[in-house]
N, C-alpha and C positions, 0 to 999 in steps of 0.2 A: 618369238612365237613360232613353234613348228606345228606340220599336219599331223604328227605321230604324238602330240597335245590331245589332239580333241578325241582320236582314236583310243588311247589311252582314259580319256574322260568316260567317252559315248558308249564302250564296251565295259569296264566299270561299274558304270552306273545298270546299265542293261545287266550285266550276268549278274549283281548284285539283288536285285527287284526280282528279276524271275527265282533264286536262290531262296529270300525270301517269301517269296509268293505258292513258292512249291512247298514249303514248310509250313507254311498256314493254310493250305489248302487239305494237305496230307499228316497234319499234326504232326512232324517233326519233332517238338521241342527243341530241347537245347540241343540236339544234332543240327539243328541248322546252322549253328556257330561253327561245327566242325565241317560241313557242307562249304562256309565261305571259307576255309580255310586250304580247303581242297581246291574250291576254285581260286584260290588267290596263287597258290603250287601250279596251277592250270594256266593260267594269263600272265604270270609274271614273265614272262623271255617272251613271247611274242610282243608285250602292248609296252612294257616297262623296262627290259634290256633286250632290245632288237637285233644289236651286235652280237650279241651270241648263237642267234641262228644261221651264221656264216660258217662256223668252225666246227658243225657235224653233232653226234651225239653228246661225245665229249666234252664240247663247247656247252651243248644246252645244259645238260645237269651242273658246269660250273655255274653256266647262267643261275641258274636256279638256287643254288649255294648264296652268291652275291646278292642276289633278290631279298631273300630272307635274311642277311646280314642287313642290308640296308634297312630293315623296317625298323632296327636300332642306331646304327651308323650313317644315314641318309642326310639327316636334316646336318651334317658336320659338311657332308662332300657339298653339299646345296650351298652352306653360307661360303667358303670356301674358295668355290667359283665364282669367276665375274659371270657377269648376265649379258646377255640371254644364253644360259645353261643348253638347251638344243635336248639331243637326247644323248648323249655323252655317258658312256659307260653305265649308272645305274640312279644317274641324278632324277628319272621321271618315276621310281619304285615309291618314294612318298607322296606324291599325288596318287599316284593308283590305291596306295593304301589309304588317302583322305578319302577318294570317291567310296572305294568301298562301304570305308565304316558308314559315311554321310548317309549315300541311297540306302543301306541295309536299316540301319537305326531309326530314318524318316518311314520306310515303309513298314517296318514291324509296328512303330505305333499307331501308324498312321491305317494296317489295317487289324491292329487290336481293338479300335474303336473306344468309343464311350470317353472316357473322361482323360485316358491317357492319348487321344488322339491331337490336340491339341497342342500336346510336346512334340511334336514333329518339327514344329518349328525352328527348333534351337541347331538338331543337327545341321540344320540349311544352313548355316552361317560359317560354319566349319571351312569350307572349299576358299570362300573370300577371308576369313582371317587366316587362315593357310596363306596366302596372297602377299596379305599385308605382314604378316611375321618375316616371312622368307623371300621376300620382293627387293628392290634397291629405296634406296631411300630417295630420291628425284621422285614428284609428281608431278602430274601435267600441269602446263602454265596455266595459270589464272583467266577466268574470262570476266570482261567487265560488264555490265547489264546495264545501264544510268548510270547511275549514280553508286551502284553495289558493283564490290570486286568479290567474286565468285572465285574463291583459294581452291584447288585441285578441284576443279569440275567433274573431272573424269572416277577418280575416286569416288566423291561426294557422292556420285550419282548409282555409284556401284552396291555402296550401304543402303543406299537410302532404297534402292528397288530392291534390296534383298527385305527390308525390316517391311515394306508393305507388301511382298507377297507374302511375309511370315506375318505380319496383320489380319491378312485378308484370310488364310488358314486357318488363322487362332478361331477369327469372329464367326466364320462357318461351319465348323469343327465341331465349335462347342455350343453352336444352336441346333447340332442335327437331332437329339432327341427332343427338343423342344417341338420346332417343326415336324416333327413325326409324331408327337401327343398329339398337336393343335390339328395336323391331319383324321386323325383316328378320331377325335374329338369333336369333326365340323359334319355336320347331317349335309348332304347335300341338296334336298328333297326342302330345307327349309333357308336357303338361300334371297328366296323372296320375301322371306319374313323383314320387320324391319331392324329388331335384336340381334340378329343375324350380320346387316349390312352394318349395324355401327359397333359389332364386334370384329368384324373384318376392316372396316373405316380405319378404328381401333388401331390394331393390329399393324397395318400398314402404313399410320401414322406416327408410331413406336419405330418402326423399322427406318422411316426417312431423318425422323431424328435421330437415331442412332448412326446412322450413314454420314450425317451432316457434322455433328457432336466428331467422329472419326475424321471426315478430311480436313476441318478445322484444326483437331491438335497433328496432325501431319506436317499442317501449315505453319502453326508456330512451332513444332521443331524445326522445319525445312530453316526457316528465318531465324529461328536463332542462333545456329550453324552456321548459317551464311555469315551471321554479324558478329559473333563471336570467336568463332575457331580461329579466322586470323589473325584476329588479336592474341590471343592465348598461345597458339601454335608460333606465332612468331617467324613466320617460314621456314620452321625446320621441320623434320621428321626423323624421327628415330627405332632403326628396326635391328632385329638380330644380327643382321648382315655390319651392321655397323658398332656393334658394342658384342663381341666375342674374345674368346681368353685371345691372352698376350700372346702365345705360341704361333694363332695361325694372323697374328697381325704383324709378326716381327718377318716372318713369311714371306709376306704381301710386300713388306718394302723392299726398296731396290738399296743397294749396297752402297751403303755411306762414303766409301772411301772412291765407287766409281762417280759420285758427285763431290769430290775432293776440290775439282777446280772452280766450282761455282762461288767456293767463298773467296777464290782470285779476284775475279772480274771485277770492275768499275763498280757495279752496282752493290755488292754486299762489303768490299772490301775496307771501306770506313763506316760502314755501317754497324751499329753497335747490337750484338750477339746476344749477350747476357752480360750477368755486371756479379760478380765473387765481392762479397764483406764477410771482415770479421775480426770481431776485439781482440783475438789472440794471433799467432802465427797462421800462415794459410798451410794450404798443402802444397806439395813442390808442382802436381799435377792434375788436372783434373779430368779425366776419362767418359768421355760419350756413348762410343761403342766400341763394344770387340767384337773382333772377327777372325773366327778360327777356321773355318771351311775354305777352302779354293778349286774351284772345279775347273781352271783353265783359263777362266774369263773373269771371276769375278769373287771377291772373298768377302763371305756373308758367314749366319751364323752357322754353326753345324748344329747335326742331328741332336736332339735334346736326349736321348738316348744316353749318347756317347759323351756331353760336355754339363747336362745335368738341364733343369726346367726353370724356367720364370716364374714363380713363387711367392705366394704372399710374404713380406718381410714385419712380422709379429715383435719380434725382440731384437737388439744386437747385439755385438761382438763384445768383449771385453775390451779394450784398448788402452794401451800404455802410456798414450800420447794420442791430444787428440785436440779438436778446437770448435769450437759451434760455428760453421760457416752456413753464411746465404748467399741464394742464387736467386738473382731477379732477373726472367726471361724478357727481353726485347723486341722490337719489331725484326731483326736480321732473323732468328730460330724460329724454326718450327717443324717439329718432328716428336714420334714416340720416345726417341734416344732422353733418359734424362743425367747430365753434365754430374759425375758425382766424387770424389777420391775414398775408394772402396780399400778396408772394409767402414760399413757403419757402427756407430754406437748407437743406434735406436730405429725407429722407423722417421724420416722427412716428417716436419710439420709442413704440411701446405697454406700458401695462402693466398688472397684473392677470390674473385667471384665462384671460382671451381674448388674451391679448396675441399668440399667434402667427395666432390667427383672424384677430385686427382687422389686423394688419398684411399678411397676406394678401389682404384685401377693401376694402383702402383706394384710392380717385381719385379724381384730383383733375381736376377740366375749368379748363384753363388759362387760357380768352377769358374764362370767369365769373370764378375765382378764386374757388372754392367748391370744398368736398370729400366725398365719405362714406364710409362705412363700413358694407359691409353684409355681414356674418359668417352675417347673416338679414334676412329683410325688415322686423324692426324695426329694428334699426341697433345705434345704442349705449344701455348702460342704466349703472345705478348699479353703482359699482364700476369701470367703466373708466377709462385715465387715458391721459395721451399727452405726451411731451415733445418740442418743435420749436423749429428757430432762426426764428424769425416778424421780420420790417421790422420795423423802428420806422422809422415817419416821418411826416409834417405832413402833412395832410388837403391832395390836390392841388386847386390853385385852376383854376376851369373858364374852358375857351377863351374866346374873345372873340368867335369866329365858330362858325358851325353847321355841323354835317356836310353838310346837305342844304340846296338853296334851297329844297326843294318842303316843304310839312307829313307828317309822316308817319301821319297818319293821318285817315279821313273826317269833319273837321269838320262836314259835314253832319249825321250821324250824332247829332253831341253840339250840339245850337244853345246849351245855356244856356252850357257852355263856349267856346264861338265868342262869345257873344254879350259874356259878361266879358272877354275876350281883348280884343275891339273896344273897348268902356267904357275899358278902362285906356292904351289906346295907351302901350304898352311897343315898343320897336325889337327886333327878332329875332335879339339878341348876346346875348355873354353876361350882360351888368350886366343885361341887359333879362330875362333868365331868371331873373336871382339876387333882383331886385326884385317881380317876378310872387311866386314862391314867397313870399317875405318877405311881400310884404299876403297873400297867402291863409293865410299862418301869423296873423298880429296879426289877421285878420276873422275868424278860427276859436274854438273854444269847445271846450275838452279834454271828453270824455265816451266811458268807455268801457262804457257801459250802459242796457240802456231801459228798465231801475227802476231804483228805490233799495230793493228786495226785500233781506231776507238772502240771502247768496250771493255779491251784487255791489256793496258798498258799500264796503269795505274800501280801496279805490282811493281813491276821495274823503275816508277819514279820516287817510290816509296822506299826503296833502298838506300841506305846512303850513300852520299857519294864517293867515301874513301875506299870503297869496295871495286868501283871502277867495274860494276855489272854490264854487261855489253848482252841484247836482247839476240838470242840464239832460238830459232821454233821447233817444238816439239811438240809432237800429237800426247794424246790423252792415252786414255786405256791401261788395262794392268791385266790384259790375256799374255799366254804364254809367246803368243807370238810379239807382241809389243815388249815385255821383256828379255825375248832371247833377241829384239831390235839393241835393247841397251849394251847387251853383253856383247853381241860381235861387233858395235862400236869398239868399244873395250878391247875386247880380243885383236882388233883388224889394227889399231891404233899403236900396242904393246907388239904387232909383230912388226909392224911398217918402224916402230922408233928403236926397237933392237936391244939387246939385253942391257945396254951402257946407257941408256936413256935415262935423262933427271924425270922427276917425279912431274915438272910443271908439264912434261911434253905427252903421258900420259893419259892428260885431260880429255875425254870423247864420248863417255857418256849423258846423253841431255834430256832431262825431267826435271821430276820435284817428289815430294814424298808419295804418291801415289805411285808410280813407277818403283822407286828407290826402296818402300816397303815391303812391297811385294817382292823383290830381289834378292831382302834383304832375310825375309822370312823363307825363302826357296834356298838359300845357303845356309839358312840353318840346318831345317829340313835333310839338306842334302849331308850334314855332318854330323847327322843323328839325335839333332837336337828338338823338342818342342814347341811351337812358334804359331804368335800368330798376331794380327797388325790392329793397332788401338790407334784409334782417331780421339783428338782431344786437344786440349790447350795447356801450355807449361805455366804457371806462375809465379812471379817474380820480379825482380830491376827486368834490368839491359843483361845484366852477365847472365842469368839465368834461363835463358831463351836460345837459339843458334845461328850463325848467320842466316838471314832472307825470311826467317819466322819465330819473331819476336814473342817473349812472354810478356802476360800483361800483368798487370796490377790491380785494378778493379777493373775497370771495361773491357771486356774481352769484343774486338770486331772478326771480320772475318780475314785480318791480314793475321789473327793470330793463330786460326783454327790450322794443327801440324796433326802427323801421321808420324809415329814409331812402331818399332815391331818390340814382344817383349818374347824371352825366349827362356828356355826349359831344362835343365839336365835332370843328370841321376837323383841333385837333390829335391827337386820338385818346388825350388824356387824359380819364380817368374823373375827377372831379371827384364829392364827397360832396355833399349839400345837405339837412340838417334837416329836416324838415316837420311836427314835433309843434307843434298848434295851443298858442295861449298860453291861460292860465288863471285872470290876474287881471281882467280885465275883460268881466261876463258881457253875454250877448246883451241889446239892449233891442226891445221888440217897439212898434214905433212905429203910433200909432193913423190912422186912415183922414183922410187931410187935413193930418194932419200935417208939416213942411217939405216939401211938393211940390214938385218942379220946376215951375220959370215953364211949362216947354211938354214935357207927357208926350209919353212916344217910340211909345204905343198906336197912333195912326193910321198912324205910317209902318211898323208891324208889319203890318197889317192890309194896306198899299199892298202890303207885298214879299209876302203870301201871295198875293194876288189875280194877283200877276205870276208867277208860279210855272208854272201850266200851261200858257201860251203858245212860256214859252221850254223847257219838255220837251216839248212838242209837236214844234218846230223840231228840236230835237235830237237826237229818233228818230225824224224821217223825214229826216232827214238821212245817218242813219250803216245802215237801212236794208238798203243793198248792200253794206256792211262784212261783217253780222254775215250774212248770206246765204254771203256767202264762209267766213267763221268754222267756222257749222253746218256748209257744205259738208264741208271738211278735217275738223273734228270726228267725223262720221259717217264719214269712210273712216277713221279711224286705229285702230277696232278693227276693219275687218276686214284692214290690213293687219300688227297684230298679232296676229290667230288664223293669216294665215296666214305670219307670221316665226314662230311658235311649234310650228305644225306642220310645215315644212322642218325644224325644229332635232328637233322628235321624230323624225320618220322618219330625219334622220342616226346620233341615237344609235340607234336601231335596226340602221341601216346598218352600225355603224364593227364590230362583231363579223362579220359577214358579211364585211367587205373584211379584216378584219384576221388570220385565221385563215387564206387559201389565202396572202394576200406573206407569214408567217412561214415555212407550209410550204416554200413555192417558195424564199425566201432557206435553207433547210436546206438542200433538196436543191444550192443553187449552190454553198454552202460545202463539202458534201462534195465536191462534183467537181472543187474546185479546191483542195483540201486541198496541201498542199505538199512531202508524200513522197505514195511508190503504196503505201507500206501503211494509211497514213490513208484515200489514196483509196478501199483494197479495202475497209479496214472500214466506210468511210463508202458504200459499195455494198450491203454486208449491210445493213446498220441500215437502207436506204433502204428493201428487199423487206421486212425484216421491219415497219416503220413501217405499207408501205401495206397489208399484210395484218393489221395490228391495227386500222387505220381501215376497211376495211371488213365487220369485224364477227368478225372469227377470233382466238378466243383463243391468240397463240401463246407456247408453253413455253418459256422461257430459260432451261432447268435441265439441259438435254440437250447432246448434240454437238452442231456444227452440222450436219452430215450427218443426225443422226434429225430436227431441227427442217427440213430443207429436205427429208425423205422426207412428214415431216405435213405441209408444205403442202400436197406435190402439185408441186413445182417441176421442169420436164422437164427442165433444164439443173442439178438438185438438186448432184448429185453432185460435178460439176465445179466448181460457186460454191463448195461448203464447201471441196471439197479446195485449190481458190484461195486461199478468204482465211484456211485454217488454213496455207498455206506462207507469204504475208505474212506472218503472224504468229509462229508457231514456226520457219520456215526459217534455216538461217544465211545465207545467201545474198541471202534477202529475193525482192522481185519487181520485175520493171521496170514504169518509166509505161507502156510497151506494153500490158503483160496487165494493170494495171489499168482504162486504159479499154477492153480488150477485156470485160474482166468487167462494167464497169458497160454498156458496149452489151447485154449478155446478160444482167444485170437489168435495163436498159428494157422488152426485149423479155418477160420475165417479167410485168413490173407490164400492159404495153399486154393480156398473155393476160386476165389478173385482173380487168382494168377493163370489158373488153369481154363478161367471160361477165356481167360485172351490169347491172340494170336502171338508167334514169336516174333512177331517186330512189334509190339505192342509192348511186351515182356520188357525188352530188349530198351526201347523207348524209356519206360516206365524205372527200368536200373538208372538211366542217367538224366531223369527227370527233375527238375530245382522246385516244382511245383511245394512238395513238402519242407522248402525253405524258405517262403515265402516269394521267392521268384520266379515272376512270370514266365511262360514259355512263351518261344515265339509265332506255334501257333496259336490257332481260336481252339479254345477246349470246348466242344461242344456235345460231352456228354457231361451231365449234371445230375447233382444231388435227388433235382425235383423231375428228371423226367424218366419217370415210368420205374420206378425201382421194386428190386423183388418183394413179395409179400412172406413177412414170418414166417412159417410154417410154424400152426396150432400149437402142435406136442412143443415147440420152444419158444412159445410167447410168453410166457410165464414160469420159469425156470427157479426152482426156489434153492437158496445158498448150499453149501454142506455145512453149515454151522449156525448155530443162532447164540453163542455165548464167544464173548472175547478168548 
């Protein structure tokens, strides 16, 4: 809850009611829609993005831009954010926009009066289920009363006082013409009569039971609320916030591979995960997530843009080989990620208590070949199960060439990876990829922990023991900097044991596949290759698995849950590649002098840094005039976006102003060209009676035509109704002659009409809805019955030009 809340509320509600109110005071009509529209242009950067009046003019008209972007894109940034949202770039523009509509909609009915007063009610509710849509799903704890447990108190009581002050409007609303007869209707002079008092007795007797009859069924909803909803509800609740598309749920999670070592520890590591059946052969692998992005710290999914969207999956693949497997989730899992070997032959059958959820909220992103399930923003739990036709097929073997000639990513960034990369002189193919990975596996050292504490030792007793695992500690993480940790392990190790060194003496880097993946996919990266790290489990015997992370067979626990990286060339096959460092041969820490290189590479370190700022010197006075032109363009492109944003506001302002006089104007053509003359006569009435309901006269459709053309005031009255009632009822009917005679003598009618009004009258009257049958929002208080012009004589009795068909 912030103060720039209630501000945002209180001013809202206020410029909305007075907007309103000056429109029914001064008959507006439908201009008062383009009135709040104006004020919503007027109040949005002050009340609704406040941040934009720090950055000048500039600032506000982007403000202004955003504002009105938001009244479509809002409620996305709202579920979005955690709560409490604050006033955060333009997250408070949908409340401004609820207040509005709410106060404008309760106050036009509400001072329309009569029968539509009573709808006032409904928009009240608007502000609280705004609330409950876009709120969190936690409600306040329970309060107990006796014997009764009162479930969200706080809520409960927030409904419940909005529906009886919309009771309490409804029931006095719709008694005020009543009360206003019984007024006008009651002598006061015979008060002492006794007729009198036991009509007023009466009267006031009706009214207590009607009071009493109301807080009665108040009370039995209150209680049946009370005793029902937590049964029903079950303690949960369910809002927007918690049931939105897969994109911005996949989003919200944190990166599977940086909780890689939770399936180590004591607690999940014999704990059983999910469990794979099935009558025929299995898959070799079975995939949870991929992860193509790395921003430094941590590899998640990328831009859907760029790697393609979460997708409903309606039909599948073709497959050449393939096996119906099941997956029955355990107590160890729980997440959106759903375990799958892509591609599919169909859509999952689900099953279990959620199976029509799960299979509702299930996609799958096709360029990853990764799937979820999100029925909620936890995903899948114990108890769900799923059956799918899944490949079977052999681990593809990786191209021979690279996607890229260039590196894809800043080697500068990473020297001690650059600097092993150089050492090993590998060629930038694929054998030269597959041999990279291959020594940084055999110079690695399995450890998935930085004690040997209880808690996290269980990994290391779980190894066999002909592996001779000796517990070496190593921190977590998979940032640039905990990876260029492994490499100048690496690097410091290969210069300390010297170019003659055996392979065992090169052991020095220490992790596990989080570490090792990430590395593993940064050498691709850096040899122009495609790449990105899949979390998952192998299955199979014993041989089919790697040292220190076993595949399984049917139960998958968390000793089996591994990390490989799969990688990319020119041919645009994925290709798997291993990277669980080995485990039988521990690190050796070789002492100072020890097999040295004949000639340390220290001074020509030293050469390349010292050369370093001459040639960035050269290089940014070089490019100089470049980035002069860059800034240049950079600085015009927002103001030629605030003002591409503000053309497009003012058109939709515009398109209601242009679009209300071409429909009138396209009516009036159609009637005139109607295709018999009694069409055309009737399409001549309907033309006077239209413009006389758009400039403000209520006219009666209940009468002749002749009484309704005496309450206008029509001098030609007489003769138009007696016109278009012989079109109508005559047998004879009437010629195209005297229909466009008639409609010449309602132009001439409307041009009287037009010209006794003033030009905002006029003006009004063009974009008036009266003649559509919608209401204006203000009170029309000139009328059919009050005071209309009288005939003039010589055209009260107007006789036709014809009396033969």
């Amino acid at each position: 809850m912030t103060g720039q809340l209630w501000w945002v509320v209180g001013a809202a509600g206020a410029g909305a009611f007075a907007t309103v109110l000056a429109g029914w005071r001064w008959r507006w009509g439908s201009l008062t829609i383009a009135a709040l529209i104006v004020l919503f242009v007027v109040l949005v950067v002050p009340l609704a993005v406040p941040s934009a009046l720090n950055g000048g003019a500039l600032a506000t008209l982007r403000g202004v831009g955003d504002g009105l972007a938001s009244v479509a894109l809002g409620w996305k940034q709202l579920l979005t954010l955690t709560l409490p949202v604050g006033s955060y770039q333009t997250v408070l523009v949908p409340l401004f926009v609820v207040m509005l509509v709410t106060v404008a909609s309760m106050g036009a009915l509400a001072l329309r009066g009569g029968r539509w007063a009573p709808f006032a009610a409904i928009p009240m509710m608007l502000p609280v289920l705004f609330g409950t849509i876009f709120g969190a799903s936690n409600v306040s704890d329970s309060v107990t009363l006796g014997s009764l447990e009162v479930a969200a108190p706080r809520e409960l009581a927030l409904w419940l006082g909005v529906f009886c002050v919309g009771a309490i409007w409804v029931a006095w609303s719709s008694g005020m013409a009543r009360r206003a007869a019984l007024r006008l209707g009651r002598d006061p002079m015979s008060d002492s009569t006794s007729n009198s008092r036991q009509g007023l007795g009466s009267v006031r007797r009706n009214a207590v039971v009607r009071a009493g009859v109301g807080v009665l069924l108040v009370c039995a909803a209150l209680v049946a609320g009370l005793t029902f909803v937590p049964v029903l509800d079950n303690g949960s609740r369910s809002v927007a916030r918690d049931a939105i598309d897969p994109e911005l749920v996949v989003r919200k999670q944190t990166s599977p591979l940086a909780g890689y070592r939770v399936w180590k520890r004591d607690a999940l590591l014999a704990t059983p995960v999910f469990s794979v059946s099935s009558s025929e052969q299995l898959p070799a692998r079975l995939r949870i997530a991929v992860l193509d992005r790395y921003d430094g710290v941590d590899f998640t999914v990328g831009d859907s843009v760029a790697v393609g969207r979460f997708s409903r999956y309606p039909s599948g693949e073709s497959l050449p080989k393939s096996s119906r497997v099941r997956v029955e989730i355990d107590e160890g899992y729980e997440g959106v990620w759903v375990p799958l070997a892509m591609p599919l032959g169909g859509p999952p059958s689900f099953g279990g208590n959620r199976a029509n959820k799960l299979a509702d909220s299930f996609y799958v992103n096709r360029d990853l070949g990764s799937a979820v399930a999100v029925p909620t923003t936890s995903g899948l739990r114990s108890g769900d199960s799923y059956s799918a036709n899944m490949a079977v097929v052999a681990d593809a073997k990786l191209g021979a060439n690279p996607a890229h000639p260039d590196p894809q990513i800043d080697v500068e960034s990473m020297p001690e990876l650059d600097r092993w990369l150089r050492v090993q002189q590998l060629p930038s193919t694929g054998e030269g990829l597959s041999d990279a990975v291959q020594r940084l596996r055999d110079r690695g050292y399995l450890s998935h922990s930085l004690t040997s504490e209880a808690g996290e030792r269980d990994w290391l007793t779980a190894l066999p023991k002909e592996y001779g695992t000796k517990f070496v500690p190593s921190p977590g993480g998979h940032s640039i900097a905990r990876i260029e940790q492994v490499f100048k392990q690496l690097n410091d190790q290969q210069q300390a044991a010297g170019e003659r060194a055996k392979e065992n003496m090169l052991v020095a880097g220490i992790g596990d596949d989080e570490q090792f993946a990430t590395a593993a996919a940064l050498i691709a990266r850096t040899m122009g290759f495609d790449s990105r790290v899949v979390l998952g489990v192998r299955l199979g015997g014993e041989d089919d698995g790697v040292p220190g992370v076993p595949a399984c067979q049917r139960e998958c626990t968390g000793d089996n849950i591994a990390a490989w990286v799969e990688a990319r060339g020119s041919d645009g096959v994925w290709a798997p590649l291993d990277v669980t460092p080995q485990v039988e041969i521990p690190p050796t820490t070789l002492e100072e002098g020890e097999l040295l290189p004949e000639y340390p590479s220290v001074p020509e370190e030293r050469d390349a840094t010292e050369s370093d700022p001459p040639v960035g010197t050269s290089d940014s006075e070089a490019t100089d005039t470049p980035n002069k032109n860059t800034d240049g363009l950079s600085a015009l492109w927002p103001i030629i976006r605030v003002i591409g944003l503000s053309l497009a506001t003012l058109l939709l302002i515009a398109l209601p102003l242009l679009f209300l006089p071409f429909v009138k104007r396209s009516r009036s053509r159609r009637r005139r060209g109607a295709a018999s003359a009694e069409i055309q006569t009737l399409g001549a009435w309907d033309e006077v009676i239209d413009l006389y309901a758009d400039t403000g006269m209520r006219v009666k459709r209940t009468g002749s035509r002749r009484e309704t053309a005496t309450q206008l005031g029509l001098e030609s009255g007489d003769w138009i109704a007696w016109t278009v009632d012989r079109a109508v009822y005559a047998p004879e009917g009437i010629r195209v002659e005297s229909a466009q005679q008639l409609w010449q003598v309602v132009d001439g009618e409307i041009a009287k009409r037009l010209s006794g009004l003033s030009g905002w009258k006029r003006l009004r009257a063009r974009y008036s809805l009266a003649s559509f049958g919608v209401g204006a929002f203000g009170r029309n208080r000139s009328t059919a019955s009050s005071k209309p012009q009288k005939p003039s004589p010589s055209n009260a009795r107007v006789k036709p030009m014809e009396t033969q068909p």
